[in-house]
C-alpha positions as CSV (number, residue, x, y, z in Angstrom):
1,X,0.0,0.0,0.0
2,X,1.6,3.6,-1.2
3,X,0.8,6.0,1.8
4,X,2.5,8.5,-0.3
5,X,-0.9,10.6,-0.7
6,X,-2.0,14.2,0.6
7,X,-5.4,15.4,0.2
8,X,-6.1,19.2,1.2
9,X,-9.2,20.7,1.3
10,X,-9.5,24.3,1.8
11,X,-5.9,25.2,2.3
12,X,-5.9,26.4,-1.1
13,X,-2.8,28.5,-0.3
14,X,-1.0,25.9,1.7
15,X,-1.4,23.6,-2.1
16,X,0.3,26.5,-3.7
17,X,3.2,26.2,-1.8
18,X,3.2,22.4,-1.7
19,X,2.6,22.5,-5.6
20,X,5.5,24.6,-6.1
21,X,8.3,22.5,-4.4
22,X,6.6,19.3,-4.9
23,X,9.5,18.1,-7.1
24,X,11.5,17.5,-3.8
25,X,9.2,15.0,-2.2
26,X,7.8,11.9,-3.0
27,X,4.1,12.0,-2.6
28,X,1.0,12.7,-4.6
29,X,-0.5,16.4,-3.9
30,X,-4.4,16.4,-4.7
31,X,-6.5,19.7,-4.5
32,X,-10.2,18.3,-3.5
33,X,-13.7,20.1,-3.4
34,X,-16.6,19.0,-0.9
35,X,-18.1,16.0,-2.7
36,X,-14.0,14.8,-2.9
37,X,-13.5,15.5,0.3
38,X,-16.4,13.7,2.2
39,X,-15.5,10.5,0.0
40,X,-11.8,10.4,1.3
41,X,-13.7,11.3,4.8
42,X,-15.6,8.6,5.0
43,X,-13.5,6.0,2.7
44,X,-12.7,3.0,4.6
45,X,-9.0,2.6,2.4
46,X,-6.6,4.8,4.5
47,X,-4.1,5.0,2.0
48,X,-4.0,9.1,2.3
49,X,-3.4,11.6,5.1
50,X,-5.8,14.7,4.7
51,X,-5.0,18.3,5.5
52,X,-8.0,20.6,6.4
53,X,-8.2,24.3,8.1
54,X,-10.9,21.8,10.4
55,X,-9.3,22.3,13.8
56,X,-11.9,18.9,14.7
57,X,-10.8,15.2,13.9
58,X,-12.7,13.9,11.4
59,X,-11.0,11.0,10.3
60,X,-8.1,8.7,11.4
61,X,-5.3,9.8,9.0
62,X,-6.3,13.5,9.4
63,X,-3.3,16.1,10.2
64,X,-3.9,18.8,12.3
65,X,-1.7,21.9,11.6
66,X,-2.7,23.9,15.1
67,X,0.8,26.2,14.9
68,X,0.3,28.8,12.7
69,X,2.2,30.1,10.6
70,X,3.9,27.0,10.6
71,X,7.6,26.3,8.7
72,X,7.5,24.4,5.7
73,X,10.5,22.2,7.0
74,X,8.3,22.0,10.1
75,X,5.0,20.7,8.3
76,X,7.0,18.4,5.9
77,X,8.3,16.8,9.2
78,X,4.3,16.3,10.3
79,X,3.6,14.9,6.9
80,X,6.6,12.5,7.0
81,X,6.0,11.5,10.3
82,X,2.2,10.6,9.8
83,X,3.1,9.1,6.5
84,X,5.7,6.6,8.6
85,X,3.2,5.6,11.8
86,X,0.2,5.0,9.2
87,X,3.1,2.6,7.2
88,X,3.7,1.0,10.3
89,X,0.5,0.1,11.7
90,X,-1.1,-1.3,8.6
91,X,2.5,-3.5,8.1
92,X,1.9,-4.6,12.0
93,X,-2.2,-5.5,11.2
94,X,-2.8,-8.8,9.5
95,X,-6.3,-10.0,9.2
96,X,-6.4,-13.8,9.3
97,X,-10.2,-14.6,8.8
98,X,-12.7,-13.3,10.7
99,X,-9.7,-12.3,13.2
100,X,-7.1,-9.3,12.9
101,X,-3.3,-10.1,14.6
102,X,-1.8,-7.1,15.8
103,X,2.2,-7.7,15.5
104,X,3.1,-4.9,17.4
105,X,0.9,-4.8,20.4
106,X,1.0,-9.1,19.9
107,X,-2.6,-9.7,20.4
108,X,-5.2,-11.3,18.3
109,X,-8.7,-9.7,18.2
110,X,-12.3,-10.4,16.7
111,X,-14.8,-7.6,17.2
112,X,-14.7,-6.3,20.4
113,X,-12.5,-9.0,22.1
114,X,-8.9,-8.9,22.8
115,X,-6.1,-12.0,23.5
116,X,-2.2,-11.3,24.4
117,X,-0.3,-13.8,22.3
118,X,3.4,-15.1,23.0
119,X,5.8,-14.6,20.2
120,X,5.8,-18.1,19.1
121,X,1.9,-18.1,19.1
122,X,2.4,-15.4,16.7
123,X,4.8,-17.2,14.6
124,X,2.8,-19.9,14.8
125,X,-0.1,-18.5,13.4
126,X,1.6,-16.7,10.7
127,X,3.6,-19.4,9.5
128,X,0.3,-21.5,9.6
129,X,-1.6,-18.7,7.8
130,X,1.7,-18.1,4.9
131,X,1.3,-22.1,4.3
132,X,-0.5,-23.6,0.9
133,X,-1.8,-26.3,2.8
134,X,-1.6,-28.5,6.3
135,X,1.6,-28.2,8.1
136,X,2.9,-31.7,10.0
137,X,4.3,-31.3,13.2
138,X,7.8,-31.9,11.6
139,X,8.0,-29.2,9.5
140,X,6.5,-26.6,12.6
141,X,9.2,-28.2,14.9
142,X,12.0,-27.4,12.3
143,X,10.6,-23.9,11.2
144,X,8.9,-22.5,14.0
145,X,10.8,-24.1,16.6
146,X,14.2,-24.8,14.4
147,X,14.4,-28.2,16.5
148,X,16.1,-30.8,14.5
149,X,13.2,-33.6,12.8
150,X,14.5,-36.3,15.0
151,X,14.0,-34.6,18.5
152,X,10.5,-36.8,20.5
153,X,8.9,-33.9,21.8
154,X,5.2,-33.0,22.5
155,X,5.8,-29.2,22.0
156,X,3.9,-28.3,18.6
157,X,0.9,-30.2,20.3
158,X,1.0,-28.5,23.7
159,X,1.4,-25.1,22.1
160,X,-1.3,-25.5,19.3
161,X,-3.6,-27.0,22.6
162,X,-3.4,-24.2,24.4
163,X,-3.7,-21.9,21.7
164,X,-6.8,-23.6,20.8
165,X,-7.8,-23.4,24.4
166,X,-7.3,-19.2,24.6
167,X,-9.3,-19.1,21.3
168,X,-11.9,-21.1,22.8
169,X,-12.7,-19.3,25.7
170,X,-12.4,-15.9,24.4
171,X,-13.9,-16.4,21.1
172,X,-15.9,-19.8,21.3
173,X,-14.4,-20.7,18.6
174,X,-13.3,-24.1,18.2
175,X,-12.3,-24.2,14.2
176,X,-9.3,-21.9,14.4
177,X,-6.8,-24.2,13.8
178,X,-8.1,-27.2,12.4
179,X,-5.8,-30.7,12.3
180,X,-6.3,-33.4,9.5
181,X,-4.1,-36.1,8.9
182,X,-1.6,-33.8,6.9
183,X,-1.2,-31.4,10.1
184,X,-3.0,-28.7,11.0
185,X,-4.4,-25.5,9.0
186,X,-5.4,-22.0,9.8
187,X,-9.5,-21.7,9.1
């Protein structure tokens, strides 16, 4: 996703400066009217940060200029900034399913419910979710746990369990990882 977008809506002068030096930065510059501007608003994609004279928040990737006048190396600073935390939260947000993992915060969430999540029950659930197909235990012990094939151990099983069990009671769900005779799979 390019986050590389600024929309301004009644800055009119604030787009003339931007327009004029926009050759030393590397993001779109887009002049919108009201019918424009309310479908950014209320756009779901947040691919954009928007610029207004509104001194209200209206939407998540607004920016709010409240020194003014403000220096240009000052407000390319904002813009740069903004454009970096909005590139970092939606690398850290991965939606598996009905479900949306949270890498940075390492939680796991459905609606309105929240789980913490250990490190390898994140890896776990990624590399389950990256796979084509069922994972054996053998391949999760050697990638996940990078324990050599031979090694008898019951630690795939025991984590998947209780990962199971914290989906269970939290969610109710008892489908999130499903195991077949070719290992288990993300649903």
């Amino acid at each position: 996703m390019n986050f590389k977008k600024i929309i301004i809506y009644q800055q009119d002068i604030l787009f003339d400066i931007l327009n004029e030096i926009k050759e030393n930065f590397d993001f779109d510059l887009i002049k919108v009217d009201k019918e424009v501007f309310d479908k950014y608003k209320n756009s779901e994609k947040k691919d954009f940060i928007l610029i207004t004279n509104s001194e209200k928040k209206i939407s998540k990737n607004q920016l709010i200029i409240d020194e003014k006048p403000v220096k240009i190396e000052k407000l390319l600073q904002q813009i740069n900034i903004k454009f970096l935390k909005e590139k970092f939260k939606y690398q850290s947000d991965v939606s598996i399913g009905k479900y949306q993992l949270d890498l940075n915060s390492r939680e796991i969430s459905k609606e309105d419910k929240t789980i913490d999540l250990t490190e390898r029950e994140i890896n776990l659930i990624l590399y389950l979710k990256n796979s084509s197909g069922a994972v054996k235990i053998e391949q999760l012990q050697k990638e996940v746990w990078e324990h050599g094939s031979k090694l008898e151990t019951h630690t795939v099983e025991t984590h998947i369990y209780r990962l199971r069990k914290k989906i269970k009671d939290k969610f109710n769900d008892n489908d999130f990882i499903i195991s077949s005779k070719n290992g288990y799979i993300i649903n």
